[in-house]
FIGU-285101 format. One record per atom (N, C-alpha, C): residue number from 1; atom name; x, y, z. Coordinates in pm, whole numbers. Example, Ala and Ser with C-alpha at 12.3 -4.5 7.8 and 13.67 -1.06 7.14 Angstrom:
# residues 2
seq  atom  px  py  pz
1  N  1319  -569  780 $
1  CA  1230  -450  780 $
1  C  1320  -330  780 $
2  N  1285  -225  708 $
2  CA  1367  -106  714 $
2  C  1290  3  787 $
END
This chain:
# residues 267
seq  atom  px  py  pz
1  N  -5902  -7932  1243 $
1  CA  -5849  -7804  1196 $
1  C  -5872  -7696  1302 $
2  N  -5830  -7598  1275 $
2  CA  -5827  -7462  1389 $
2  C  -5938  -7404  1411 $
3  N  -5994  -7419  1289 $
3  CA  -6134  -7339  1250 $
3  C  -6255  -7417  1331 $
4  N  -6240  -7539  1375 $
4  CA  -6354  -7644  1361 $
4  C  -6350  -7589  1568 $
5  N  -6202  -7559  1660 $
5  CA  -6205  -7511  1773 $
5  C  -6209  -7364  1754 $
6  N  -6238  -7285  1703 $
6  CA  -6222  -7153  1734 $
6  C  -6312  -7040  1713 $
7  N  -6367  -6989  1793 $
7  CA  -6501  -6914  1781 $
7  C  -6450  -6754  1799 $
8  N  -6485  -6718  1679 $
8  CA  -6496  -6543  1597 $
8  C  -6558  -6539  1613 $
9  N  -6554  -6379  1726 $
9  CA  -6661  -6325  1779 $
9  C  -6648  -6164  1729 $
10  N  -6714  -6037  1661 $
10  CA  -6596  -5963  1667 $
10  C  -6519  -5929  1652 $
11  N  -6426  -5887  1672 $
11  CA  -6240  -5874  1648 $
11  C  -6192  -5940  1706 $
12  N  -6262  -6040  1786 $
12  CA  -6148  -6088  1843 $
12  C  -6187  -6263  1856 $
13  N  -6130  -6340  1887 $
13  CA  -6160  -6481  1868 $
13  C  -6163  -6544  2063 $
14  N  -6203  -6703  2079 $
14  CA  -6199  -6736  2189 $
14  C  -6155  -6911  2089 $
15  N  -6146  -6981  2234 $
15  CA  -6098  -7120  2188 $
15  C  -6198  -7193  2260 $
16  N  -6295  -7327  2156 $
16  CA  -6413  -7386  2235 $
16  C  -6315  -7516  2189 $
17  N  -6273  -7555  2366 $
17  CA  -6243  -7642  2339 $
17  C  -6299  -7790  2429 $
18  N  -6334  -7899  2357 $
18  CA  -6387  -8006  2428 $
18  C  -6336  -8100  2410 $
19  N  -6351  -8208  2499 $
19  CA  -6303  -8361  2541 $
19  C  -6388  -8419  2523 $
20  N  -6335  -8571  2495 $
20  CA  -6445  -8714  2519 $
20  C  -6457  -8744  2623 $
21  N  -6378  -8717  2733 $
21  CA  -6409  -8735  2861 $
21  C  -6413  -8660  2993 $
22  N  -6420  -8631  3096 $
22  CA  -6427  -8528  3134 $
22  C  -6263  -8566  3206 $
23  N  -6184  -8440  3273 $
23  CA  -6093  -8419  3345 $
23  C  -6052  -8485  3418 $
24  N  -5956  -8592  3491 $
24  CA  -5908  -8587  3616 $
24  C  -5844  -8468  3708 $
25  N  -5861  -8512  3804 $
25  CA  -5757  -8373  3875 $
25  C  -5675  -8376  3851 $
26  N  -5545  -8445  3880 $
26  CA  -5439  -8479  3833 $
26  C  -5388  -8440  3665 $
27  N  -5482  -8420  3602 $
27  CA  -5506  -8311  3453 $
27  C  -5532  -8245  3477 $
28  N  -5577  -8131  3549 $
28  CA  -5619  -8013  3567 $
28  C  -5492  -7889  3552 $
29  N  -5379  -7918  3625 $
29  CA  -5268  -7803  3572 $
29  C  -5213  -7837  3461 $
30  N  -5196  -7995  3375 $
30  CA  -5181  -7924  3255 $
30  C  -5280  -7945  3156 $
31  N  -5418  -7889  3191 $
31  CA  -5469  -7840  3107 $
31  C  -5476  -7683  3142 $
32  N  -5481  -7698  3197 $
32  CA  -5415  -7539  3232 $
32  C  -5307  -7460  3130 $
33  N  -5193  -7557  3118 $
33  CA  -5076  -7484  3044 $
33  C  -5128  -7512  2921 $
34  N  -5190  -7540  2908 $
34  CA  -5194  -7617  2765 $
34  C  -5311  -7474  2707 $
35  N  -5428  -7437  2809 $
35  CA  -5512  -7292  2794 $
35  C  -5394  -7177  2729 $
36  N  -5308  -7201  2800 $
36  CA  -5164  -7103  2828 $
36  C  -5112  -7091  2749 $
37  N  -5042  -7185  2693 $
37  CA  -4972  -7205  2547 $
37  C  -5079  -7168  2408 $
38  N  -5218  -7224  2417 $
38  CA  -5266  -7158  2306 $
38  C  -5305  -7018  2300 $
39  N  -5333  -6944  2371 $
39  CA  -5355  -6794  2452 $
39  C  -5257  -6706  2366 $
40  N  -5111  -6757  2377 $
40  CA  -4950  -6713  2352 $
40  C  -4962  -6717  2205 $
41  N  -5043  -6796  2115 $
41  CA  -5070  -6830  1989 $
41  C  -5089  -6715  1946 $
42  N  -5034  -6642  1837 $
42  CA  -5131  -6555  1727 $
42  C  -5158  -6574  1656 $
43  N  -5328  -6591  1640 $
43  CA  -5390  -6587  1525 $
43  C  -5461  -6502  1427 $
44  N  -5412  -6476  1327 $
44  CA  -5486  -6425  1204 $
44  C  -5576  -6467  1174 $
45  N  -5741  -6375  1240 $
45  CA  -5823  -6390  1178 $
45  C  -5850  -6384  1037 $
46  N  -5954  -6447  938 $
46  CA  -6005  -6404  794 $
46  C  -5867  -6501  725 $
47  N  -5810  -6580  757 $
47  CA  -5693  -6627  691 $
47  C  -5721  -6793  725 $
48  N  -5707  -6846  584 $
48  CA  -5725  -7019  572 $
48  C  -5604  -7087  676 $
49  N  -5695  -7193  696 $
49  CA  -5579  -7272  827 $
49  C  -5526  -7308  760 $
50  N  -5367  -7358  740 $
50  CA  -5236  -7420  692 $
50  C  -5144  -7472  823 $
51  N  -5023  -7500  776 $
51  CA  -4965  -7607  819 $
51  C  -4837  -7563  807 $
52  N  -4774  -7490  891 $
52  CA  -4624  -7427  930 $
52  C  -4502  -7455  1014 $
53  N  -4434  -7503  988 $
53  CA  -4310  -7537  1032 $
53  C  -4230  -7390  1142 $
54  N  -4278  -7391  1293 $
54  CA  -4258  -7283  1352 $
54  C  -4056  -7297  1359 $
55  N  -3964  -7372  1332 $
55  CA  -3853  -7384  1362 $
55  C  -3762  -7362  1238 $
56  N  -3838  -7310  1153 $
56  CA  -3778  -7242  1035 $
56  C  -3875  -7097  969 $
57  N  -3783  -6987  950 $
57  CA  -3899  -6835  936 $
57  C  -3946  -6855  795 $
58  N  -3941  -6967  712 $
58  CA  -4044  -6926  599 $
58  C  -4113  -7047  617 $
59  N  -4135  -7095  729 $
59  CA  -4258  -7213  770 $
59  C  -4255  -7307  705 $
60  N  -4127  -7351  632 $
60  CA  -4103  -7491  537 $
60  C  -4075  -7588  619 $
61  N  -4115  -7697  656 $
61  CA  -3987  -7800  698 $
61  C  -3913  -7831  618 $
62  N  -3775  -7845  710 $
62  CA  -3636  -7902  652 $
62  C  -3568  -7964  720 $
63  N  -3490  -8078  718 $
63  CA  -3444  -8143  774 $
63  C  -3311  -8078  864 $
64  N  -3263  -8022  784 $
64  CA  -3153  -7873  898 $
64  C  -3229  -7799  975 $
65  N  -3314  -7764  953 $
65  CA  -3380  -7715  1065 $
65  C  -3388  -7782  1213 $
66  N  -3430  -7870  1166 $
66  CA  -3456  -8018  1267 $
66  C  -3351  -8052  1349 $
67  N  -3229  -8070  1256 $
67  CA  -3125  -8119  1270 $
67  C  -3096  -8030  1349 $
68  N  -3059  -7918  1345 $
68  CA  -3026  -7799  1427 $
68  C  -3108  -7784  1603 $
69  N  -3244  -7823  1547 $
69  CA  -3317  -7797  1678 $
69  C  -3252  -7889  1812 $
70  N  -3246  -8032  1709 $
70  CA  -3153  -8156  1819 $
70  C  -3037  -8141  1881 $
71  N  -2976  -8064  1766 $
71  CA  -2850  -8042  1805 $
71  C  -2829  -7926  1945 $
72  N  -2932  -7839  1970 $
72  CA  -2939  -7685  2098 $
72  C  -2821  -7609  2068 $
73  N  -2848  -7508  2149 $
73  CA  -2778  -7378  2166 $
73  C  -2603  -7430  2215 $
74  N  -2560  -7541  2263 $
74  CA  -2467  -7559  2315 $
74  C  -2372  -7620  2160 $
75  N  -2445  -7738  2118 $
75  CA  -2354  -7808  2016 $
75  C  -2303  -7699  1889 $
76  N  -2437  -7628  1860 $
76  CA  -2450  -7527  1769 $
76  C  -2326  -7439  1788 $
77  N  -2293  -7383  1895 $
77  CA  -2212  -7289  1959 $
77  C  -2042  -7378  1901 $
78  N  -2031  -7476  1899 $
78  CA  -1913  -7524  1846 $
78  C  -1867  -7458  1666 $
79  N  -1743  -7454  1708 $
79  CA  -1647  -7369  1587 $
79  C  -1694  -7479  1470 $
80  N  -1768  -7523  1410 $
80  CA  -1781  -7648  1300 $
80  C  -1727  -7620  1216 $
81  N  -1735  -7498  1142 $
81  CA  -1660  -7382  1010 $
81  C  -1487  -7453  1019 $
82  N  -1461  -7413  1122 $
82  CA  -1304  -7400  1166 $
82  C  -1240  -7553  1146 $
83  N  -1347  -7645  1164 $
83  CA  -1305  -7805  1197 $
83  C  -1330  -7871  1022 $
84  N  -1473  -7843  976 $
84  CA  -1512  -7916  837 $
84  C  -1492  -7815  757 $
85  N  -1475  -7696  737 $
85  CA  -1439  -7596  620 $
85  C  -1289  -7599  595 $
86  N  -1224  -7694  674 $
86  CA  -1041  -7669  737 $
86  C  -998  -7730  601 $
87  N  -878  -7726  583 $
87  CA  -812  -7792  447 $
87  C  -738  -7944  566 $
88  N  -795  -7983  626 $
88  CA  -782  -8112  717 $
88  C  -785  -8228  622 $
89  N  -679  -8335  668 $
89  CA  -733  -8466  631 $
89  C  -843  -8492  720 $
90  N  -924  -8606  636 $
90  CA  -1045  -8595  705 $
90  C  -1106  -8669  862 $
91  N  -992  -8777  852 $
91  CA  -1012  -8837  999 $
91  C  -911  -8760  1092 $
92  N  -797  -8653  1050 $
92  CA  -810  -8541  1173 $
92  C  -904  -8470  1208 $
93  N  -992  -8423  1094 $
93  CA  -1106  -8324  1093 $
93  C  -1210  -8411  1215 $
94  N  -1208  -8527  1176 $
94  CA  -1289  -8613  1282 $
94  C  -1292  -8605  1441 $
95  N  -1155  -8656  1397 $
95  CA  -1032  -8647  1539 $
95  C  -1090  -8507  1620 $
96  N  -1067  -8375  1585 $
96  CA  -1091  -8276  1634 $
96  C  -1205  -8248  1693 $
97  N  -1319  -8227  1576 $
97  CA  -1481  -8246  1606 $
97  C  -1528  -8337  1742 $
98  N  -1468  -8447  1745 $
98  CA  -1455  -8521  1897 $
98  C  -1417  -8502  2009 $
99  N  -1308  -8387  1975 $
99  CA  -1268  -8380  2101 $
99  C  -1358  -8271  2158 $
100  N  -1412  -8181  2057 $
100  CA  -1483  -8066  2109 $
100  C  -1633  -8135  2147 $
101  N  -1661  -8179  2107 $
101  CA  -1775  -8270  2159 $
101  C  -1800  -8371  2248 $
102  N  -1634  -8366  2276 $
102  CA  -1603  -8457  2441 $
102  C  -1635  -8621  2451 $
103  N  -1603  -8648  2315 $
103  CA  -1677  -8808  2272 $
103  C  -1534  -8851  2242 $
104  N  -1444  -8812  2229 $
104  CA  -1307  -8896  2209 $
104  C  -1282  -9013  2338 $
105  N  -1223  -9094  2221 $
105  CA  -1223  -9245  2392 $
105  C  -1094  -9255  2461 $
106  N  -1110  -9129  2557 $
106  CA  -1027  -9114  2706 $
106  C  -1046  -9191  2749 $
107  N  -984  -9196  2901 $
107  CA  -1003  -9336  2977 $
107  C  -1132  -9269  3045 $
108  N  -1139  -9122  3109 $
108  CA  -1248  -9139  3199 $
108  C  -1392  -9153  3063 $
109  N  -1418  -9104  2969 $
109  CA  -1499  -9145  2859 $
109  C  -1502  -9291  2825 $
110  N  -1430  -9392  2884 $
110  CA  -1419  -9535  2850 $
110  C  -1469  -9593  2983 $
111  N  -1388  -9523  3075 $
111  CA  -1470  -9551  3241 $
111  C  -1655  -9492  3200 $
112  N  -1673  -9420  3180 $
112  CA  -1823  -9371  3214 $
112  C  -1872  -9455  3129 $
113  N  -1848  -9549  3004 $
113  CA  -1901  -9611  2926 $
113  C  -1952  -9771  2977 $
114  N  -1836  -9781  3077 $
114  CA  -1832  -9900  3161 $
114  C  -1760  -10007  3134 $
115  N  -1617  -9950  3065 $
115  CA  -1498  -10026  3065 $
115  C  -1380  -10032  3218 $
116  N  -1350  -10104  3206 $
116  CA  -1260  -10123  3352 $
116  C  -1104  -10102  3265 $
117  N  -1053  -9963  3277 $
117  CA  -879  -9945  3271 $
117  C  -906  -9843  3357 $
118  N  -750  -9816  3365 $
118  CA  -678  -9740  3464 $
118  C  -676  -9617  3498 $
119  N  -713  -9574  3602 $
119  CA  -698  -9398  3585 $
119  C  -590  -9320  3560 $
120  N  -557  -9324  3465 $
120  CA  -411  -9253  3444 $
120  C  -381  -9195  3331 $
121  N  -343  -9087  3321 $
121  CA  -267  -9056  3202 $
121  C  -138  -9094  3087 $
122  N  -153  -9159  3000 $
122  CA  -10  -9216  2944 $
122  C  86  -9131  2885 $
123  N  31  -9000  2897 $
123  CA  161  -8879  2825 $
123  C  238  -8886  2963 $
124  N  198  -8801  3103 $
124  CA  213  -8750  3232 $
124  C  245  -8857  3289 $
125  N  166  -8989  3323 $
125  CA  196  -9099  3374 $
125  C  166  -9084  3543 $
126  N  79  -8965  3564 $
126  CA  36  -8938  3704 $
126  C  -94  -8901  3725 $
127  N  -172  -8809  3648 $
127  CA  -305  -8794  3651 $
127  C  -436  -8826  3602 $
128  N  -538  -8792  3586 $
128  CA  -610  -8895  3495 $
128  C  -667  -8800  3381 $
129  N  -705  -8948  3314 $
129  CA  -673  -8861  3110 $
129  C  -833  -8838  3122 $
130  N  -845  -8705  3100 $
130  CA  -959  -8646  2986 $
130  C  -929  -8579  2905 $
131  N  -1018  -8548  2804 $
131  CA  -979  -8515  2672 $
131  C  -913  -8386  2704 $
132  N  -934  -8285  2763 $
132  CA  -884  -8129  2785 $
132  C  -742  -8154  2850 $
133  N  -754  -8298  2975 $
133  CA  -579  -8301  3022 $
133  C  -526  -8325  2910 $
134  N  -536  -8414  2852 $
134  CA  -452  -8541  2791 $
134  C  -407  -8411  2653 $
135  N  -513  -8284  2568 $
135  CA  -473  -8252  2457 $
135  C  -407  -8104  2490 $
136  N  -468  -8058  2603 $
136  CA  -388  -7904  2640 $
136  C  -334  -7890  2796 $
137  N  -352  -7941  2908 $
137  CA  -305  -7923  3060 $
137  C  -170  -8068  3095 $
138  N  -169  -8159  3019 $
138  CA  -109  -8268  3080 $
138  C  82  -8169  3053 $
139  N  142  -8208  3158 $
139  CA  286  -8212  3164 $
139  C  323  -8254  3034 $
140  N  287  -8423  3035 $
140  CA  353  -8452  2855 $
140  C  379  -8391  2753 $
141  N  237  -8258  2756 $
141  CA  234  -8267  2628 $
141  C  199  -8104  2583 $
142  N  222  -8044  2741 $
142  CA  221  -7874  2730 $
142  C  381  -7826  2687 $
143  N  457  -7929  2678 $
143  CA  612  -7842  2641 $
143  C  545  -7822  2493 $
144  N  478  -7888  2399 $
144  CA  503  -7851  2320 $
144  C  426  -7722  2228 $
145  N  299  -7728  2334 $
145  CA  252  -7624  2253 $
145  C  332  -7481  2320 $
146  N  412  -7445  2453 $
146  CA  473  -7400  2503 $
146  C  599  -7345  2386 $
147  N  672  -7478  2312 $
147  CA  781  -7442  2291 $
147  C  721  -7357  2142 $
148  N  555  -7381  2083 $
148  CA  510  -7306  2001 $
148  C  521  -7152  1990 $
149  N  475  -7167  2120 $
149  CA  445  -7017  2163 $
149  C  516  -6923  2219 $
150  N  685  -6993  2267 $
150  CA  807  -6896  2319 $
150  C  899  -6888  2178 $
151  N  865  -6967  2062 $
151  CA  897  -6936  1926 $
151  C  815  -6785  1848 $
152  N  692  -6779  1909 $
152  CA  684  -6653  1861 $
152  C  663  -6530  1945 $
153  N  743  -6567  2057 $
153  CA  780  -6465  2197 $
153  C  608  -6425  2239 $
154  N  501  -6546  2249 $
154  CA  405  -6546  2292 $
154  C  394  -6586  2429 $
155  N  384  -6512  2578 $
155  CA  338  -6592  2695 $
155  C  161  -6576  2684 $
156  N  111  -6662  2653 $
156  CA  -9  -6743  2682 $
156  C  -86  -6801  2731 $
157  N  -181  -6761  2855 $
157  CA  -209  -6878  2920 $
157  C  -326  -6964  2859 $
158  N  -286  -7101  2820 $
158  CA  -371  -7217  2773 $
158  C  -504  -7173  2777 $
159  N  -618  -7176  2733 $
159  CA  -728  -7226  2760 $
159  C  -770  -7352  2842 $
160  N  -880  -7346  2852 $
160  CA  -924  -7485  2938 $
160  C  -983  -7592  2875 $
161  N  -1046  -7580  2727 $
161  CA  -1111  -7609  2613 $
161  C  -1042  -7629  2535 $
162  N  -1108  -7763  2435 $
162  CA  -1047  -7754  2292 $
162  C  -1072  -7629  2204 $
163  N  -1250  -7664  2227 $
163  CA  -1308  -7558  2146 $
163  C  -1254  -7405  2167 $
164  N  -1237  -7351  2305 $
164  CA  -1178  -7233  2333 $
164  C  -1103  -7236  2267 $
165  N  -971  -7286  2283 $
165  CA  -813  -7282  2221 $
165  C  -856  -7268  2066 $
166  N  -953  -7346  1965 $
166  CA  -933  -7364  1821 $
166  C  -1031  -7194  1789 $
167  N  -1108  -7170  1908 $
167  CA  -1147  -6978  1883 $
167  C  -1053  -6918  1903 $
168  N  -948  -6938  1987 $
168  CA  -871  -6825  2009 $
168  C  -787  -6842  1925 $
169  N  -717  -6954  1847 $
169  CA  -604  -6951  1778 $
169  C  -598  -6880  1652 $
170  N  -614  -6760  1642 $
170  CA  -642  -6649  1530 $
170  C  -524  -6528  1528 $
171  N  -482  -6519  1408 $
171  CA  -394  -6437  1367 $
171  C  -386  -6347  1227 $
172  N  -372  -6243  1242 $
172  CA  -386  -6166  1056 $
172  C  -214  -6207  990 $
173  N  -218  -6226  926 $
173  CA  -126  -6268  799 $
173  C  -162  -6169  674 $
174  N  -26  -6160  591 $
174  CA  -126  -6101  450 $
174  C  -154  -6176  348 $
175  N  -73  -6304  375 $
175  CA  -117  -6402  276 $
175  C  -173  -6538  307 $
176  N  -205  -6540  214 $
176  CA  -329  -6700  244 $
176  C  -262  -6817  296 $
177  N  -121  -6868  254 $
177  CA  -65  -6950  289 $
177  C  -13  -6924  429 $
178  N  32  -6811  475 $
178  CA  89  -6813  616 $
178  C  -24  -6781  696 $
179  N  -140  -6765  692 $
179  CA  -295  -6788  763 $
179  C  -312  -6932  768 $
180  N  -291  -7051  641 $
180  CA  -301  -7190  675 $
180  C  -194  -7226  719 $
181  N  -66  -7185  748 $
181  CA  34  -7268  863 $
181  C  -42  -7223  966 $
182  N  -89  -7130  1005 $
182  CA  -72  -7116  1137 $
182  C  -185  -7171  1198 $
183  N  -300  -7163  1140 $
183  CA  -404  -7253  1171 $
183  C  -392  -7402  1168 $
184  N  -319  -7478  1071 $
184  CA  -316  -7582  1132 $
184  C  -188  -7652  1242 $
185  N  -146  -7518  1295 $
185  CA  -18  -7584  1413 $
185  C  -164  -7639  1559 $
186  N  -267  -7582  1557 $
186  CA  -298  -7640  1695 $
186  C  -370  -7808  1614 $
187  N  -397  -7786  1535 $
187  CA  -500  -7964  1470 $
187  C  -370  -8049  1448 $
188  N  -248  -8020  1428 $
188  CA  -150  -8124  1411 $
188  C  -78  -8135  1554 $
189  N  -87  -8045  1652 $
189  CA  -42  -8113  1762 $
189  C  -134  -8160  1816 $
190  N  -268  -8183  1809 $
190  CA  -353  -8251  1860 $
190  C  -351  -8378  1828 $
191  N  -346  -8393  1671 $
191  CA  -306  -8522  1604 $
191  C  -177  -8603  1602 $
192  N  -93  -8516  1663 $
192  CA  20  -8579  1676 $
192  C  52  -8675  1863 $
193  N  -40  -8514  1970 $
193  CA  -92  -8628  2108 $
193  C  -143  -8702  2094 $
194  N  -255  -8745  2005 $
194  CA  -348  -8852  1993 $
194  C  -221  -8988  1954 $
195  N  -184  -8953  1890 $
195  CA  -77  -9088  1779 $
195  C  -3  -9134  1892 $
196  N  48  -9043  1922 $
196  CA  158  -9054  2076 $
196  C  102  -9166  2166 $
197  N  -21  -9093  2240 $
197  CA  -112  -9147  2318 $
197  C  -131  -9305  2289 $
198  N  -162  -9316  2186 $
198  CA  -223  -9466  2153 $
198  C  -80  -9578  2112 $
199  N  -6  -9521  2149 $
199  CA  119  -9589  2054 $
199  C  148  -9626  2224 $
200  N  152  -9541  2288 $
200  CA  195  -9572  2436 $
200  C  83  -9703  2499 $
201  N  -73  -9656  2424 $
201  CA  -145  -9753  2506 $
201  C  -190  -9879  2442 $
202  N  -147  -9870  2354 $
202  CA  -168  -9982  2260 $
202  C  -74  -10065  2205 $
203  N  68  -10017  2198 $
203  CA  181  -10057  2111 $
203  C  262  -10103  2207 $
204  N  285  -9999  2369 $
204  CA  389  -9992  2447 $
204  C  462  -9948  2392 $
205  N  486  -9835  2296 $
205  CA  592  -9777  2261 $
205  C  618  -9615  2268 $
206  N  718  -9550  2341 $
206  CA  713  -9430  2322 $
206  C  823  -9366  2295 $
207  N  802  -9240  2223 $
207  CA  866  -9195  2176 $
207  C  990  -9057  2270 $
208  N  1059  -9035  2253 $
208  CA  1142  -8885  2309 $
208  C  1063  -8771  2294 $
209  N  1071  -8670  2363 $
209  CA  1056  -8584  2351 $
209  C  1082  -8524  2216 $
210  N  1223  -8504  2128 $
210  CA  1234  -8522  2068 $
210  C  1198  -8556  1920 $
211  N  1147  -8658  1956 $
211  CA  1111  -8733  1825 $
211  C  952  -8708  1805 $
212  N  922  -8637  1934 $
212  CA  758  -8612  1910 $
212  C  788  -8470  1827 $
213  N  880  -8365  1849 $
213  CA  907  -8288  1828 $
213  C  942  -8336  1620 $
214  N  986  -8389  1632 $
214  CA  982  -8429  1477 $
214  C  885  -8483  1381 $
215  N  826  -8547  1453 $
215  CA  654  -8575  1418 $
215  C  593  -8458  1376 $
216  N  536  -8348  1512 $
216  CA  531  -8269  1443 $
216  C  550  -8211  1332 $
217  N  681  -8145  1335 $
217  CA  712  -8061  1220 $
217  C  681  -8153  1108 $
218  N  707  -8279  1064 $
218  CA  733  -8354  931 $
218  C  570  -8337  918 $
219  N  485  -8335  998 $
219  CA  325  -8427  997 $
219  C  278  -8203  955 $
220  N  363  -8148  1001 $
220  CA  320  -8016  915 $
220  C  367  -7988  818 $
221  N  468  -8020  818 $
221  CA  532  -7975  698 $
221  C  452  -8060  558 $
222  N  407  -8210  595 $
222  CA  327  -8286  501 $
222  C  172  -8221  443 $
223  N  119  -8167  555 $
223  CA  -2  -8108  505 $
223  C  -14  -7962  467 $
224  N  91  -7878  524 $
224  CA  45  -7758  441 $
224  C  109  -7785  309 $
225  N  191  -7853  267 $
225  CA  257  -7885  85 $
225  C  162  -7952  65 $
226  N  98  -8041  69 $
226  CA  -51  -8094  9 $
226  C  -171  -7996  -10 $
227  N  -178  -7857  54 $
227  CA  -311  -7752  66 $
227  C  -306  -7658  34 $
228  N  -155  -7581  29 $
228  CA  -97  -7461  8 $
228  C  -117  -7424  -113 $
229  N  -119  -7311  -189 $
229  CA  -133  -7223  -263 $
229  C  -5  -7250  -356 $
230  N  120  -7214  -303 $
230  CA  265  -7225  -276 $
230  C  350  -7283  -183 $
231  N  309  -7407  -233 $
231  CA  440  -7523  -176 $
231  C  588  -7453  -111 $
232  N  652  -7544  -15 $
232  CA  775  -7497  -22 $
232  C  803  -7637  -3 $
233  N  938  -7601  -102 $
233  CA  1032  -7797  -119 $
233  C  1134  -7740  -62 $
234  N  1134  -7876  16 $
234  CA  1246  -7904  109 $
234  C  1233  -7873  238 $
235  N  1263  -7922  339 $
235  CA  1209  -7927  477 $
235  C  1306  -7808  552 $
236  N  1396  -7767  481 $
236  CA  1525  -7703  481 $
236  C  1474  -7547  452 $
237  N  1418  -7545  368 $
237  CA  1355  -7419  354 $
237  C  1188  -7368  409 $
238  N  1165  -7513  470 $
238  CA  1008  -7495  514 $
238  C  1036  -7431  696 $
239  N  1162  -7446  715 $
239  CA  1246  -7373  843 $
239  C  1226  -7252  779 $
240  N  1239  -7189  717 $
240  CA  1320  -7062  686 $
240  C  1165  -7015  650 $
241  N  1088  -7095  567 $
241  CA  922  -7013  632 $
241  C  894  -6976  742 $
242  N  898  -7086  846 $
242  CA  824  -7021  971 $
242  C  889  -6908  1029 $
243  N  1125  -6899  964 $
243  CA  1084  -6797  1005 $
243  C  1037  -6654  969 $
244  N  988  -6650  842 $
244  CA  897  -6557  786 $
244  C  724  -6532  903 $
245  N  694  -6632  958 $
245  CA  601  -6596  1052 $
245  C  623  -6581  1176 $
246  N  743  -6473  1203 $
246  CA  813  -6441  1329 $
246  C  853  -6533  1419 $
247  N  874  -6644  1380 $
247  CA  919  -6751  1458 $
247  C  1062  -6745  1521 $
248  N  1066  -6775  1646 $
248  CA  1209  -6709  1690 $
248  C  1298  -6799  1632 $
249  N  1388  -6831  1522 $
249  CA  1467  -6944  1473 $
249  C  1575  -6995  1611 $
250  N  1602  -6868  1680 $
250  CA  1732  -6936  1784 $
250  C  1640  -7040  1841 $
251  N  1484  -7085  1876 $
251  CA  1432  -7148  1919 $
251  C  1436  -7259  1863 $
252  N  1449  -7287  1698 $
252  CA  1394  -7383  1650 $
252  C  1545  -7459  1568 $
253  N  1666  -7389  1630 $
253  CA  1827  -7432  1593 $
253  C  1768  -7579  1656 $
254  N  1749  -7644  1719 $
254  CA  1748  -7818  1763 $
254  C  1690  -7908  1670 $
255  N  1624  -7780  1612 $
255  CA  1539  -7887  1502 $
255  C  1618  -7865  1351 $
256  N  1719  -7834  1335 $
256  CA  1781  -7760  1210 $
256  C  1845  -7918  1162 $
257  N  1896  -8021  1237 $
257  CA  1966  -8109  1246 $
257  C  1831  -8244  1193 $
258  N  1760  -8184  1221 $
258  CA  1608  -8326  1199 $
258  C  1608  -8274  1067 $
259  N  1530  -8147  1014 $
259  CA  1524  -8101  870 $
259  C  1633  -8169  770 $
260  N  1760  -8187  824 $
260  CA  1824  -8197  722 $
260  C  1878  -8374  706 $
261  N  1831  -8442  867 $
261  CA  1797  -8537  792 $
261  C  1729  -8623  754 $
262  N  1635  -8540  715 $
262  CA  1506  -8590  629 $
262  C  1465  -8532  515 $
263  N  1589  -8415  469 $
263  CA  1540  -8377  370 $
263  C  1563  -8428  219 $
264  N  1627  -8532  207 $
264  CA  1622  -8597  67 $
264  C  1509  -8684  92 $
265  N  1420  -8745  189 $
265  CA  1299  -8810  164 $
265  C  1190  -8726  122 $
266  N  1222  -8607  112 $
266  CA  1060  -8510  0 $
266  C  1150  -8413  -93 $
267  N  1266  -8477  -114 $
267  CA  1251  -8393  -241 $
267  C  1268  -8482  -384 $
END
């Protein structure tokens, strides 16, 4: 106990502290820090020794606490709210959380693991895939968040980050439902590169430009009518929402022809 090393003298206390054996040199600086670190200690004299958990302020242990300590100042710093509070299906929610945590299995994340494939990108087909090329910088796959953002007469320059991009993607709305379209346009084109991606590296199959472009919209149009407040039926009129969220429609005339034919499969 504390009491059994610590000699009250006074007002003020000292630390008697002894060994079973005596010192090496090679121990000598850190017993030194170790003088150092208890020094830094404050102790309350006249007060019973106990047993305090310094990584939580009401001295409880808890396993979040803990959890938190492992996790540092860096993981902590990730948007988590934005990813597990999301109205997400849950293996996008996954999907996402990975990428910001840089654990998604890219090729150079499959190379550093100590798999032997190729350095290359399968959207671009020229550079090599990490998670930041492959979901926001690659050629493949910047038309589309591009053609997002000249729909709402936004020039933008990308972030370099997932995590950046899912902080910055913030907008006031007055209603609840056009706050969840717009938040989930960056998690469904992420989920929609990923699908792409693996269909190319796994299937050999790829899709048009085009038809990624239809993915999209259908793979949004599917989840905000599953989360929304106020549904909109028909894929025909789920056009005529976005353009309620200033969406430039002369932009999105190419896609007027996909809406309609697919719109007797949801209604």
């Amino acid at each position: 106990m504390v009491g059994d090393v610590l000699d009250i003298h006074n007002r003020g206390y000292s630390w008697n502290i002894t060994f079973g054996r005596g010192l090496q040199d090679w121990e000598l600086e850190d017993y030194s820090l170790f003088l150092i670190a208890l020094h830094e200690i404050q102790i309350r004299v006249g007060e019973g020794d106990c047993s305090r958990w310094r990584l939580a302020r009401d001295g409880i242990f808890s396993v979040r606490s803990y959890f938190q300590s492992l996790l540092g100042f860096v993981e902590s710093s990730l948007p988590w709210k934005m990813v597990w509070q999301s109205k997400l299906p849950p293996r996008v929610a996954f999907l996402l959380w990975t990428d910001m945590r840089g654990q998604v299995s890219t090729v150079d994340n499959l190379r550093r693991k100590g798999f032997y494939v190729t350095e290359w990108c399968y959207m671009c087909k020229k550079d090599g895939e990490t998670i930041n090329h492959l979901f926001i910088h690659c050629d493949g796959v910047r038309w589309l968040w591009d053609s997002i953002l000249a729909s709402q007469s936004m020039n933008w320059v990308l972030l370099r980050r997932i995590e950046d991009l899912v902080w910055a993607w913030k907008r006031k709305f007055r209603d609840k439902d056009s706050k969840l379209l717009w938040n989930l346009i960056p998690r469904c084109i992420v989920w929609c590169i990923w699908r792409e991606r693996n269909d190319r590296y796994f299937e050999d199959q790829t899709k048009t430009t085009e038809q990624i472009r239809e993915l999209f919209y259908l793979t949004l149009y599917t989840w905000f009518n599953a989360v929304a407040k106020n549904p909109v039926v028909g894929l025909s009129n789920f056009l005529l929402f976005l353009s309620c969220l200033n969406f430039d429609l002369s932009l999105l005339r190419s896609n007027i022809h996909m809406f309609k034919k697919y719109e007797n499969d949801y209604l």
